[in-house]
Structures are given as structure tokens and as C-alpha cells.
PADO-469918 format. One line per field, with one value per residue (C-alpha): residue number from 1; residue in one letter; chain; y, z, x. Coordinates in nm, 4 decimals. Layout:
N
i = c(NUM, ...)
aa = c(a, ...)
ch = c(A, ...)
py = c(Y, ...)
pz = c(Z, ...)
px = c(X, ...)
//
This chain:
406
i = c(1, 2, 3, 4, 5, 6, 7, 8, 9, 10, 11, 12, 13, 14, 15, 16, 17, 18, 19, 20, 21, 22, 23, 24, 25, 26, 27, 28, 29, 30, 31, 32, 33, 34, 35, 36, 37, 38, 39, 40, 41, 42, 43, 44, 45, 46, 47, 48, 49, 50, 51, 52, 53, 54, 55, 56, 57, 58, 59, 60, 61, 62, 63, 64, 65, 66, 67, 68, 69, 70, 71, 72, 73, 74, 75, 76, 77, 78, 79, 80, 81, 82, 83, 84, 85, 86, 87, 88, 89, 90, 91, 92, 93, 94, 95, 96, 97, 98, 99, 100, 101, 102, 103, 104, 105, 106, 107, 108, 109, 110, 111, 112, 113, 114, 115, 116, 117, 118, 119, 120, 121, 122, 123, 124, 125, 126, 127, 128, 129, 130, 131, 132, 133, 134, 135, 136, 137, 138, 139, 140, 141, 142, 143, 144, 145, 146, 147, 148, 149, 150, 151, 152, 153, 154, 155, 156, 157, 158, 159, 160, 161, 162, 163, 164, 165, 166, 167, 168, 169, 170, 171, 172, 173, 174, 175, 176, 177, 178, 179, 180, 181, 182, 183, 184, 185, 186, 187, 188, 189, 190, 191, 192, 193, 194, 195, 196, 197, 198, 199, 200, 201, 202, 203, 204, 205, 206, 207, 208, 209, 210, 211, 212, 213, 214, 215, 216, 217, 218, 219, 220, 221, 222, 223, 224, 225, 226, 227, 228, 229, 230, 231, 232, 233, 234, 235, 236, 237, 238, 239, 240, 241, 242, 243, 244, 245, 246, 247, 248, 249, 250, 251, 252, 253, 254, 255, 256, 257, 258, 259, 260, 261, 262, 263, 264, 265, 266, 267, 268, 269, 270, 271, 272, 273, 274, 275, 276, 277, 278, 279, 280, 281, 282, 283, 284, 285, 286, 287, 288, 289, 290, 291, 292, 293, 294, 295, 296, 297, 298, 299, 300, 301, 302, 303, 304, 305, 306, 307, 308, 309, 310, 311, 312, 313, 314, 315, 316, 317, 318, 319, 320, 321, 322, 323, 324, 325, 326, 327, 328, 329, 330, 331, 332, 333, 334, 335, 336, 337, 338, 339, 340, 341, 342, 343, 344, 345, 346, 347, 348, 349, 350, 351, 352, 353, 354, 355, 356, 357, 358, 359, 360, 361, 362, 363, 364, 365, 366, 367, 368, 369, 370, 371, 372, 373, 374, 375, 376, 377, 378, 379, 380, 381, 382, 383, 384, 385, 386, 387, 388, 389, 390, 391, 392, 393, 394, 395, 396, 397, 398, 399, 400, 401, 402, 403, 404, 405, 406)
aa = c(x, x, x, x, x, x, x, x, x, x, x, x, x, x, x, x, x, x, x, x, x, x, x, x, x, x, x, x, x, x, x, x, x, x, x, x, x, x, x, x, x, x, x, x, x, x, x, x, x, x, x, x, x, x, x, x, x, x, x, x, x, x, x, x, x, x, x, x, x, x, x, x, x, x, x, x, x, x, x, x, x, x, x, x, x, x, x, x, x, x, x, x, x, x, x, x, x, x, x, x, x, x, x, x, x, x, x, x, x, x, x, x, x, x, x, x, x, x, x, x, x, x, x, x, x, x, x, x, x, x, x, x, x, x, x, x, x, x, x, x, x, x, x, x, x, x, x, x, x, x, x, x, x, x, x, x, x, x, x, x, x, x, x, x, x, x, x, x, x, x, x, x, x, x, x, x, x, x, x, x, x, x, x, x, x, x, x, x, x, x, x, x, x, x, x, x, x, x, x, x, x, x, x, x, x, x, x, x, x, x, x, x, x, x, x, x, x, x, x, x, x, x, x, x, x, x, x, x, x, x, x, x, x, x, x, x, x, x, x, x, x, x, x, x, x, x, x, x, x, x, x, x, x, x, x, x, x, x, x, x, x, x, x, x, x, x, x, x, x, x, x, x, x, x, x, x, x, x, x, x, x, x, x, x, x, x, x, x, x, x, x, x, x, x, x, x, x, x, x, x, x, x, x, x, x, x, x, x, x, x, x, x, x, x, x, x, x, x, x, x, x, x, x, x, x, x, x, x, x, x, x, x, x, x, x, x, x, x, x, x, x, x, x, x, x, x, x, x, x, x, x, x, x, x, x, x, x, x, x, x, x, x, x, x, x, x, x, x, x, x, x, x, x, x, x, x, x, x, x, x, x, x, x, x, x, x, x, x, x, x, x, x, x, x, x, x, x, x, x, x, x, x, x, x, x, x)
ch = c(A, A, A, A, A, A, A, A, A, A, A, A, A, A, A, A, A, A, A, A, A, A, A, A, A, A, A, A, A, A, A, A, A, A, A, A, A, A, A, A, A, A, A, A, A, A, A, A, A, A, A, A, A, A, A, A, A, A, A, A, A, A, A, A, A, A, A, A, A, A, A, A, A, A, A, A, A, A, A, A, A, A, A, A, A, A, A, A, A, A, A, A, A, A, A, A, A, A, A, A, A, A, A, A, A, A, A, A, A, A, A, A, A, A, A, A, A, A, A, A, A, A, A, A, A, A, A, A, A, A, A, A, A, A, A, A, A, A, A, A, A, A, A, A, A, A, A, A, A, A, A, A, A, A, A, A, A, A, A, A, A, A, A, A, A, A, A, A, A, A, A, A, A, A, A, A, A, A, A, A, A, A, A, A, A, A, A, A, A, A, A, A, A, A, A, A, A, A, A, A, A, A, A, A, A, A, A, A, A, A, A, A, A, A, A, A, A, A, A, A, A, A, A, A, A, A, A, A, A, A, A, A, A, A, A, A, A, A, A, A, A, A, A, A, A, A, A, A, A, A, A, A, A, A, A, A, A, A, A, A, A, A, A, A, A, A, A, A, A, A, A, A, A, A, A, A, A, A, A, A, A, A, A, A, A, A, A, A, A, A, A, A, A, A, A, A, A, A, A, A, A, A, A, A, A, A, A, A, A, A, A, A, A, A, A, A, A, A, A, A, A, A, A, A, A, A, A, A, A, A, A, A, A, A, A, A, A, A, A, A, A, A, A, A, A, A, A, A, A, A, A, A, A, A, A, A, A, A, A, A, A, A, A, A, A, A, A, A, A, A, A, A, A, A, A, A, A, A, A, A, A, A, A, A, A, A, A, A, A, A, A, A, A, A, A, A, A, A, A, A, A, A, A, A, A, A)
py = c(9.5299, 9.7400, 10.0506, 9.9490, 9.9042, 10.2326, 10.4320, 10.6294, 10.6635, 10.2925, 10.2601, 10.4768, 10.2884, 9.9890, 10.1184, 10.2194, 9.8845, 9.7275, 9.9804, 9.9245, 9.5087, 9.5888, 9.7887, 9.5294, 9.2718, 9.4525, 9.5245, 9.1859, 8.9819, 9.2173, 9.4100, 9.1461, 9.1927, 9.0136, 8.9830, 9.0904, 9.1157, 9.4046, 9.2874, 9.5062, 9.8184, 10.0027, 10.1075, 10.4797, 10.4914, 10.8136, 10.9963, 10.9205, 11.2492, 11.2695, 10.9725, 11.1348, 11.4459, 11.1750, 11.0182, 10.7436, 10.5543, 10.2967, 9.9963, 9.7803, 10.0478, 9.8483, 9.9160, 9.7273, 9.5848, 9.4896, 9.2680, 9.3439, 9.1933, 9.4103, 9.3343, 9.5284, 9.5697, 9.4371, 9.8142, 9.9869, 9.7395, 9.7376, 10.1538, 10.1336, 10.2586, 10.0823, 10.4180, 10.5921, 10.3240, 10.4492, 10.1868, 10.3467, 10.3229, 10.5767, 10.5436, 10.8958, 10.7622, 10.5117, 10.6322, 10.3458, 10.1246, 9.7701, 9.5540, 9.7299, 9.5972, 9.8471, 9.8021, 9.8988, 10.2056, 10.1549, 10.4828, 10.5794, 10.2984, 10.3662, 10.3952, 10.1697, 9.8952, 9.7140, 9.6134, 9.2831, 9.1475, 9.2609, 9.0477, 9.1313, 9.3281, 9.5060, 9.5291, 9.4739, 9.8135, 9.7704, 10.1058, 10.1890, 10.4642, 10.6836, 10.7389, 10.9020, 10.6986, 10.8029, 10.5662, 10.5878, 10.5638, 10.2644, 10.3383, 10.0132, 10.0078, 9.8774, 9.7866, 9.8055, 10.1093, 10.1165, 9.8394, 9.8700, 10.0973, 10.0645, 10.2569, 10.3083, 10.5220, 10.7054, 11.0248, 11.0684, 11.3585, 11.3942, 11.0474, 10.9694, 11.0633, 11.0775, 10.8243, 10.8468, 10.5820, 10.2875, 10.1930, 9.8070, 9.9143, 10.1346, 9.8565, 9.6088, 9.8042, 9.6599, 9.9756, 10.2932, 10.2885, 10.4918, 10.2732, 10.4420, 10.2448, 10.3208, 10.1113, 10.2173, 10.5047, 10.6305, 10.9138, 11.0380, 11.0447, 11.2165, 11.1924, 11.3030, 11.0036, 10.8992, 10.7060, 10.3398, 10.1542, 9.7826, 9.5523, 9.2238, 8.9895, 9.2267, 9.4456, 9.7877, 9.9319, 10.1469, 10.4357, 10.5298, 10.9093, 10.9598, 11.2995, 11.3824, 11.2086, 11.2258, 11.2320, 11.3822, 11.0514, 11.0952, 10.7587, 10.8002, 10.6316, 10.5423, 10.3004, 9.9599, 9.6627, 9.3259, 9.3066, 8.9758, 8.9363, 8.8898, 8.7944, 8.9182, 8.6285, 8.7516, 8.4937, 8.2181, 7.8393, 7.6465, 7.3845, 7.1025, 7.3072, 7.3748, 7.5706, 7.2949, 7.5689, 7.8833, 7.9386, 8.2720, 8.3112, 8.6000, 8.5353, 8.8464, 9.1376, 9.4118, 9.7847, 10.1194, 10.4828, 10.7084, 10.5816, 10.7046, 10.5603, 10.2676, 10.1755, 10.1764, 9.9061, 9.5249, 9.3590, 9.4330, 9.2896, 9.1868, 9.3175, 9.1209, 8.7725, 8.6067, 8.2130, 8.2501, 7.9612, 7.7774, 7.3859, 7.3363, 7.4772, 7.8306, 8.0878, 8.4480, 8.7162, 9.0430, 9.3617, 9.4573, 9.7014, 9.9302, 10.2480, 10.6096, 10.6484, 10.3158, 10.0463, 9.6791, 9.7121, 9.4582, 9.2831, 9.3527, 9.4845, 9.1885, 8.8197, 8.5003, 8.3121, 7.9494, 7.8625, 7.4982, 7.3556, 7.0599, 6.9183, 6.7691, 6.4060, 6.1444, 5.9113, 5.6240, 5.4965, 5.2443, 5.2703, 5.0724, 5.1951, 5.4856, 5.7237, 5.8485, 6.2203, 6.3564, 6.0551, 6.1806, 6.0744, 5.7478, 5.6195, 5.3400, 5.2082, 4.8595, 4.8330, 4.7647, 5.0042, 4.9922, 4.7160, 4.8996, 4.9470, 5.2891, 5.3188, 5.7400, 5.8666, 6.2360, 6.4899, 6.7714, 6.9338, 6.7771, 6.8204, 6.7905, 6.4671, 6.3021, 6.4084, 6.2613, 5.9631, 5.6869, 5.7912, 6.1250, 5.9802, 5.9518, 5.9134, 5.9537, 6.0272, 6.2870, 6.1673, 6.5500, 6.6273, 6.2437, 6.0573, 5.7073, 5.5114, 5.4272, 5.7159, 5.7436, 5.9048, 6.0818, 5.9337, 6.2390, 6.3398, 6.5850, 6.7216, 6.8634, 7.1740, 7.1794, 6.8527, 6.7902, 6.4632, 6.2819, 6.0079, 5.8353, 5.4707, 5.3858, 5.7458, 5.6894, 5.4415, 5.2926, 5.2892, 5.2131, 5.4482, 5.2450, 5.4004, 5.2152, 5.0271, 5.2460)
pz = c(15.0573, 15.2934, 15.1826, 14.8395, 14.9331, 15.1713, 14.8293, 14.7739, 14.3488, 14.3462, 14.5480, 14.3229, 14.0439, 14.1703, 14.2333, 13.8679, 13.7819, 13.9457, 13.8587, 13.5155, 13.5485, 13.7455, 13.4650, 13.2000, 13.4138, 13.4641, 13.0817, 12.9789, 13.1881, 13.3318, 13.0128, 12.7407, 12.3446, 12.2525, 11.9594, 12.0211, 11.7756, 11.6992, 11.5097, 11.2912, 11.2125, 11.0146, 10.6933, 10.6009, 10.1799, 10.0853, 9.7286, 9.6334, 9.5735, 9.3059, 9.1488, 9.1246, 8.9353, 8.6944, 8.6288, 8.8469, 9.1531, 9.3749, 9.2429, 9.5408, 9.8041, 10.1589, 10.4572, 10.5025, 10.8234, 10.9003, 11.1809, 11.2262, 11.4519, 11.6170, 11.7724, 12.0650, 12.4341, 12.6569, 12.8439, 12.4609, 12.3415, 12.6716, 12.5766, 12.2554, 12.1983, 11.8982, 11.8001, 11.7612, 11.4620, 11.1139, 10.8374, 10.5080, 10.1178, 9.8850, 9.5449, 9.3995, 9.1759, 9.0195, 8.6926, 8.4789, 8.5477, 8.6317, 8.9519, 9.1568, 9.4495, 9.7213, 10.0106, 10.3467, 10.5035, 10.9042, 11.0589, 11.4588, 11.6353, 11.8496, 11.6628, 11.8682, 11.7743, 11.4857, 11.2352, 11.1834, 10.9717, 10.7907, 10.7461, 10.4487, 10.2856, 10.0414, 9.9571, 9.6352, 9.4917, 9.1724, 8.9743, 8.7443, 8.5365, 8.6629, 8.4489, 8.4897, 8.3553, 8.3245, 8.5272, 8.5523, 8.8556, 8.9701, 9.2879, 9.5067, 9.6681, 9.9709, 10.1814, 10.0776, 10.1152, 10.3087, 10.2551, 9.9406, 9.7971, 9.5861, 9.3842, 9.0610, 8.9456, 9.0429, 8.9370, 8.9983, 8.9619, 8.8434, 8.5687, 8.5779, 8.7654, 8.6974, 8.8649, 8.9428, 9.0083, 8.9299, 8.5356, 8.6009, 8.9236, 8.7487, 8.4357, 8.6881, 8.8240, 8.7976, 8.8577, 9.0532, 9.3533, 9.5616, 9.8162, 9.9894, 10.1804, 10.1807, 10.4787, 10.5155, 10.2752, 10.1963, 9.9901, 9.7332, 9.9072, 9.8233, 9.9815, 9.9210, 9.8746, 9.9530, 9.6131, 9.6944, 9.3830, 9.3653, 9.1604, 8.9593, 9.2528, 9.4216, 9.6835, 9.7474, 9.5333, 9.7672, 9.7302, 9.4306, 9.4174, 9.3395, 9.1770, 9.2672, 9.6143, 9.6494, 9.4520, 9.4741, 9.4545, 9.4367, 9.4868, 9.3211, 9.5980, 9.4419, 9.4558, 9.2871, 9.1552, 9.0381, 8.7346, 8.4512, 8.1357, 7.8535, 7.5408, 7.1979, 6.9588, 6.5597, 6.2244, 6.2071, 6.2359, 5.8759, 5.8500, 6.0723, 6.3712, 6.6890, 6.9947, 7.2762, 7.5414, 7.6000, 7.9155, 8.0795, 8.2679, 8.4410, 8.4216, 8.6591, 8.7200, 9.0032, 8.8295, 9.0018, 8.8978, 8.9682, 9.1587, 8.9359, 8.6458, 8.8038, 8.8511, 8.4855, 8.4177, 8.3756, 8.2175, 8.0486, 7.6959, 7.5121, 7.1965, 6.8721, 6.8511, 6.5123, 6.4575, 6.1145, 5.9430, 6.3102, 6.3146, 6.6198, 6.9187, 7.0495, 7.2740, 7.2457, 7.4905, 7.4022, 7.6003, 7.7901, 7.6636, 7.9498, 7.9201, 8.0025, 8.3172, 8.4920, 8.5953, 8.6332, 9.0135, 9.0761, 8.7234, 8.3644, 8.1309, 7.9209, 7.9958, 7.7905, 7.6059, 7.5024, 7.2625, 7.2177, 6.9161, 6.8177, 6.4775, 6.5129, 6.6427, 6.3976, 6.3778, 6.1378, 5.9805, 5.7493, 5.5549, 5.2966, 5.0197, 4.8612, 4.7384, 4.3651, 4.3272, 3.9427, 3.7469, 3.4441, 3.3741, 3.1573, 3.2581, 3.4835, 3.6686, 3.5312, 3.8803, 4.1834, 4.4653, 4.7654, 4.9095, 4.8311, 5.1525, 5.1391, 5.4632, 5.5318, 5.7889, 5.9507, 6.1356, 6.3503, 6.6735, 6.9908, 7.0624, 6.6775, 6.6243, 6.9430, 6.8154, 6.4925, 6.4459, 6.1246, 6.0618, 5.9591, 5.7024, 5.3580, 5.0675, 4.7219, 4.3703, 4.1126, 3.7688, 3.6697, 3.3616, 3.2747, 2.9667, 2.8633, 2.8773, 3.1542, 3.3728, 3.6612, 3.9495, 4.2613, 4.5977, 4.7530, 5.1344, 5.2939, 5.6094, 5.8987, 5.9534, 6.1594, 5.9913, 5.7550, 5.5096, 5.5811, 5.3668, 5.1729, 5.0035, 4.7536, 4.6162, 4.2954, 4.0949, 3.7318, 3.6620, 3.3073, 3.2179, 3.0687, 2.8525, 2.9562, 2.7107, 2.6702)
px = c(15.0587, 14.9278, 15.0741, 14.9149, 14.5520, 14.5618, 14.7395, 14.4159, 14.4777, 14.4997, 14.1702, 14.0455, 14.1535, 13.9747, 13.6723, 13.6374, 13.7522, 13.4859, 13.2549, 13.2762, 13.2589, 12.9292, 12.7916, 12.9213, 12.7266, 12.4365, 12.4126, 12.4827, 12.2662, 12.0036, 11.9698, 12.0305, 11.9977, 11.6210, 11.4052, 11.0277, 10.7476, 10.4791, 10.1790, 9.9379, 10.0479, 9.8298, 9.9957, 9.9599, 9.9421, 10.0825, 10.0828, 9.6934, 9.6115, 9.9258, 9.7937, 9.4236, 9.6517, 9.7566, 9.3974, 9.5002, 9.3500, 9.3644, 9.1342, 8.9808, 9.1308, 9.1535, 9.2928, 9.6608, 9.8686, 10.2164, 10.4189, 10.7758, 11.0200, 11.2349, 11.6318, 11.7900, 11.8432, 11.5164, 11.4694, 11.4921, 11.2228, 10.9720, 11.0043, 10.8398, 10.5300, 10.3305, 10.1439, 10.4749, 10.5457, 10.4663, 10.4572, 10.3825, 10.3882, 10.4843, 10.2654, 10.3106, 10.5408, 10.3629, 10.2236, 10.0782, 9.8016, 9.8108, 9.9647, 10.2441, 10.4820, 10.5363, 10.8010, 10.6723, 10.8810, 10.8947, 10.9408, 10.9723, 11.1781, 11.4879, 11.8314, 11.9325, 11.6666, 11.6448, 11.3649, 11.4721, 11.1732, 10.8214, 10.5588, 10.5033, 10.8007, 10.5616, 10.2085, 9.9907, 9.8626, 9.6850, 9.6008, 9.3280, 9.2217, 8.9811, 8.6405, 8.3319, 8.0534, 7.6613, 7.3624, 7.0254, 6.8772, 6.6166, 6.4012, 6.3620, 6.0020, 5.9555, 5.6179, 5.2988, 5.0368, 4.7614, 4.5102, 4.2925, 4.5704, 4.9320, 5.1534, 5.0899, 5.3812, 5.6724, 5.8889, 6.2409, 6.4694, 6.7167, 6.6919, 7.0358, 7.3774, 7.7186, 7.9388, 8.3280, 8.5894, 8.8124, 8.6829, 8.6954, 8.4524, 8.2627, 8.2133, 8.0681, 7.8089, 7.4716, 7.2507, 7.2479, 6.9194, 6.7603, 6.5169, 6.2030, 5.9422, 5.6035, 5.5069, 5.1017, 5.0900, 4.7477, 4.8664, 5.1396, 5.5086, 5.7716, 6.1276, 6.5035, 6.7004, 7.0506, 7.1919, 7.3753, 7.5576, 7.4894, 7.7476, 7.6241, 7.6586, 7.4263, 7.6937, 7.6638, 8.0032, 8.2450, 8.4869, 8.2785, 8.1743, 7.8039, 7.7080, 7.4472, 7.4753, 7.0798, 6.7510, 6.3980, 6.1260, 5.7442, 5.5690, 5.1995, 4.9385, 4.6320, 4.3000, 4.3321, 4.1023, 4.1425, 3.9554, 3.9516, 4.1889, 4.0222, 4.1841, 4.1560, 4.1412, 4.0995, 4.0723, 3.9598, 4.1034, 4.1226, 3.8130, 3.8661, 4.0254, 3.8990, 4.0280, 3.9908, 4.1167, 4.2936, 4.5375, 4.6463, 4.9862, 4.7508, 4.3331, 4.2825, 4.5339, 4.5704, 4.5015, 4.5722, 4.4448, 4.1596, 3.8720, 3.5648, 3.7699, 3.8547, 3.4467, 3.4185, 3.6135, 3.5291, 3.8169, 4.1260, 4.1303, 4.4425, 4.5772, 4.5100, 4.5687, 4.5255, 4.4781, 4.4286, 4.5977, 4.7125, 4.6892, 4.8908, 4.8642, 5.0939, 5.1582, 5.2102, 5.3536, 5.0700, 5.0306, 4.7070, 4.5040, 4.4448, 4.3082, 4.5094, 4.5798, 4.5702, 4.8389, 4.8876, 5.0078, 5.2909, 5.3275, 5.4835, 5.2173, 5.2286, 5.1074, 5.1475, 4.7977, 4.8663, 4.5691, 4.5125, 4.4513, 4.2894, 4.1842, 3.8254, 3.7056, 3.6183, 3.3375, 3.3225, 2.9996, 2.8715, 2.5375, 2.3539, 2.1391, 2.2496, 1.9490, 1.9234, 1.8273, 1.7092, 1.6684, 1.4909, 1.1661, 1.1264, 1.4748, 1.5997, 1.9163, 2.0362, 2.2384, 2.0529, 2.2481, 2.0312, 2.1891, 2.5503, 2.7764, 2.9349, 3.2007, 3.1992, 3.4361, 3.3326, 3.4797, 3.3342, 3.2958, 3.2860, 2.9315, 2.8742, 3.0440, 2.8658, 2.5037, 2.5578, 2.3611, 2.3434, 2.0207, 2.0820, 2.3673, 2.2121, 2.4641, 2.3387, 2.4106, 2.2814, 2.1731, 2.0599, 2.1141, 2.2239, 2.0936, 2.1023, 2.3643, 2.7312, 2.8169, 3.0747, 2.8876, 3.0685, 2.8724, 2.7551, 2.6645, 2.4695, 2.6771, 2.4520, 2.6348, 2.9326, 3.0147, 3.2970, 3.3184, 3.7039, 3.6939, 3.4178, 3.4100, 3.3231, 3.3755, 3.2213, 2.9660, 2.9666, 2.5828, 2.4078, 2.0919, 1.8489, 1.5796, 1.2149, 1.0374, 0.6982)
//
């Protein structure tokens, strides 16, 4: 035995053996095989400018991440450096438009690690075609000028741009605007303006292009009044109408121009608005009238006029004797008709209608031109002016011309 332990190949032998169980130890229980996991990885898309060759692009273009979980040997995975991971998608060879599913290539781990996982496996590109559509462009005003002052107009140039992207984007744009503010301007302002694209729930639209990218705005600073509305009412209402009011959605607006023209003015008037043949009351939308050169500052050029309409009041009266007008001379009435009741209903203006009094209701009836004998005679009124007859009873009298004895 001793002659085998002091052999020095077989001590050499050993220490190999036991070298090697050391390692295998070490390996196996210092160094064990683990699972770790790396969270958001940005993931590179590749192949847009391929797709842009094809008419092609990326609708809703975002910015992607991955996990992964990763398998192998603790040292190997404590050694890996997160910005030395690529995770990308390929889309250059996608060539229709619609929805696509793209795995996720992971790139720079150890070959002796393994990807054991991706959360998710691919990503959701969706493709659409790529248009160029015309806009005009709005300019968005903000703050007011200096006191006593507004803008009255503005130029911008150019009118309208050309704008570049996704078509479903580019349909759902609401407007194209360039915003100034003229915060305690006393005088015309002009700017170069960057252009922003607003959708129809109001967001500014991304990874649009915009060409031209900026426009030229002058904002026209200039005295204003508040002057009265006044409107222009033509025809007139069929008999037994009466306007009782008329209503304004504006009775006074805010104008803007030249100063010296400005002190000529009164009132705005309205165009035209006929009541000829109206019985009930309406309203109309109708433009001001304002001379060249001046603005309505802060409102649409047009307001609304509700004319009410009203037919007349009535007032009921009842009268006895009825007077007889051009019985010829020599004749009589068998019929005694001053004590005859006659019931007249009337109609007229307010003021009108509450002045009338019974005294000043006389029926009668006309016998001109009437000779001896039965007649049917219409009972008559005379109307004070501005007085109209409704309804009169009775309407009409039998009476017998008698011829007197001489």
C-alpha cells in the first residue's frame, strides 16, 4: 500500500481524479443551471423604409417591448448585459395592407443561454396605404388685443397644405391649425407658424408629414364699437294681425374696422324680412347689413328675429236702436227698430280695442235708393279706424216701406 500511494503516476492520477470531482462539484452546485427573466426590451422594427418603396406604412406606429426568460448556468446569466439584447421585427416583406403577425427575433445572448420564452411571441403591425390628401388651414386665435381693440380679419399663406400618411389617419382628420396669440396687441401681427393636425375627438394627429411644415399669419388689429341691430321688417300683416313683439338672438353686436368709419355708424340693419301673408308667429336666420370694410368681432354675421304674431283682441257689445240713413222723402217704416238689440263683436288693436266705447257704436241701415214696399236690409257699422267688424247680429232686417198718406 505504501509503495502504491508513494508511485508518483498513480498520485498523479489521483489528483486529476479529484480534480475533476471538484470541478464537477463546483459546477453543479456553485454554478447551477437557472431560469431568470429580462423585462422590456425595446423592439427595433426593421424594413419601413421598403414598405414606404411599396406605398406602404405603418398605421398607428408605437413604440413596442418584450420580456423573455432566459435558461443557463447562474455566472453566464449574471454576465448579460440587457443593452446587448436586440429584439426586432422584420416587415419588409409584408406587401398588402391590413393586420399582420410578426414573431419577435431575439438577437445577442450567450450560445450557451437559452431564450426560453417571449412575452409576446409576435407583435400586431397593421399596414395602410399611404396618401397624400389636400387641407386647408384654420388659424386658432388666442387672447384678446389691447383694450378697446380686436381682430377683425386675418390672412394666411399659403390657404391650404398637402398632408402625408396612413389614409385611415389622414380620413379622420378634423382640420389642419396654426395657433397665434395676440395677448395685448395694439397693432397688426404677423408671425410664421408651426402647423399641428387635430383629429375629430380633438388630438393633435402624429407621424403625419405636414408640407408645408409652417405658415405666414397676419392678424388685422383694429378699433371696435358696439352698435344696435336693427331689423328690417317689409309687407304688411293681413287685416286682423298685429306684431305683439319682435326678439333678437343679438340686440347689439361688437364691429371692428377703421376708426373715422366706425363714428359713422349707428346701427346695423338686417336684410329684408317680409310678413306679408304671416298669421302665426316665426323666426328667420338673416345676415347683417354692414357696410365695406367692417366686422362683427366675435360672432357669425347672421342672427336669428322671432316676430310674434298675434291676431287682434275682441270686444263684444250690445246696442239698441239701430239708426236709418236715406229714407226718401214721403215714406215711412211700418217696423218700429229702435228698440232692436243688435249683438256686434269687434276686433282691433290693443290700444284700439280698449278705447272703444258703446257710445261710439251706431249700427244702421241704408234705405237709398229704396221705394215702397218689403226690403231685406244688411245692418251696417261705422268702424273708427283701426277697427275691424267680427261678427254682427242680426245681420240683416225685413222692413216694409210705406208710402204716407198726403
Amino acid at each position: 500500500m505504501r509503495d502504491f500511494f508513494g508511485n508518483k503516476k498513480v498520485m498523479m492520477i489521483l489528483s486529476i481524479i479529484v480534480a475533476i470531482f471538484l470541478w464537477i462539484y463546483v459546477v453543479t452546485d456553485q454554478n447551477p443551471k437557472i431560469f431568470d427573466s429580462i423585462e422590456n426590451i425595446p423592439v427595433k422594427i426593421t424594413g419601413v423604409e421598403t414598405l414606404k418603396e411599396r406605398g406602404l406604412v405603418i398605421n398607428d406606429f408605437q413604440k413596442y417591448f418584450v420580456d423573455i426568460r432566459v435558461y443557463g448556468r447562474r455566472n453566464d446569466l449574471i454576465n448579460i448585459n440587457k443593452k446587448n439584447i436586440i429584439a426586432q421585427v422584420d416587415v419588409s416583406q409584408l406587401n398588402t395592407k391590413g393586420t399582420h403577425y410578426l414573431p419577435i427575433n431575439i438577437s445577442g445572448i450567450p450560445e450557451n443561454v437559452e431564450v426560453s420564452r417571449r412575452n409576446p411571441e409576435a407583435i400586431e403591425i397593421t399596414l395602410d396605404h399611404i396618401v397624400i390628401q389636400e387641407k386647408n388651414v384654420e388659424v386658432e386665435i388666442k387672447g384678446n388685443p389691447s383694450k378697446g381693440k380686436s381682430y377683425t380679419s386675418y390672412i394666411v399663406e399659403p390657404k391650404t397644405v398637402q398632408v402625408e400618411g396612413p389614409e385611415n389617419v389622414l380620413n379622420n382628420i378634423r382640420n389642419v391649425v396654426a395657433t397665434i396669440d395676440i395677448s395685448n396687441a395694439d397693432k397688426d401681427v404677423t408671425m410664421t407658424l408651426p402647423l399641428k393636425a387635430i383629429d375629430n375627438s380633438g388630438q393633435k394627429v402624429e407621424d403625419i408629414k405636414i408640407n408645408p411644415s409652417t405658415v405666414n399669419v397676419t392678424i388685422s388689429i383694429e378699433p371696435t364699437k358696439t352698435v344696435s341691430v336693427t331689423p328690417n321688417i317689409v309687407g304688411e300683416l293681413p287685416e286682423g294681425y298685429e306684431i305683439s313683439n319682435i326678439n333678437l338672438s343679438s340686440s347689439n353686436v361688437l364691429i371692428g374696422g377703421n376708426q373715422s368709419q366706425l363714428n359713422t355708424i349707428k346701427n346695423i340693419s338686417t336684410e329684408e324680412i317680409d310678413i306679408s301673408d304671416k298669421t302665426k308667429s316665426f323666426e328667420q336666420q338673416v345676415k347683417l347689413l354692414l357696410p365695406e370694410g367692417i366686422k362683427v368681432i366675435n360672432n357669425d354675421e347672421t342672427i336669428t328675429v322671432k316676430i310674434n304674431i298675434k291676431s287682434y283682441p275682441e270686444k263684444s257689445f250690445e246696442v239698441e236702436n239701430i239708426d236709418v240713413l236715406n229714407l226718401n222723402e214721403g215714406f215711412s217704416i211700418q217696423e218700429d227698430i229702435t228698440k232692436q238689440l243688435v249683438k256686434i263683436t269687434l276686433s282691433g288693436s290693443k290700444d284700439a280695442i280698449e278705447s272703444l266705447k258703446e257710445e261710439n257704436i251706431s249700427p244702421y241701415i241704408n234705405l237709398k235708393n229704396l221705394g215702397e214696399g218689403q226690403h231685406n236690409v244688411p245692418v251696417q257699422l261705422k268702424l273708427p279706424e283701426g277697427i275691424l267688424l267680427k261678427n254682427i247680429e242680426p245681420k240683416s232686417l225685413t222692413i216694409h216701406i210705406l208710402k204716407k198718406s198726403e
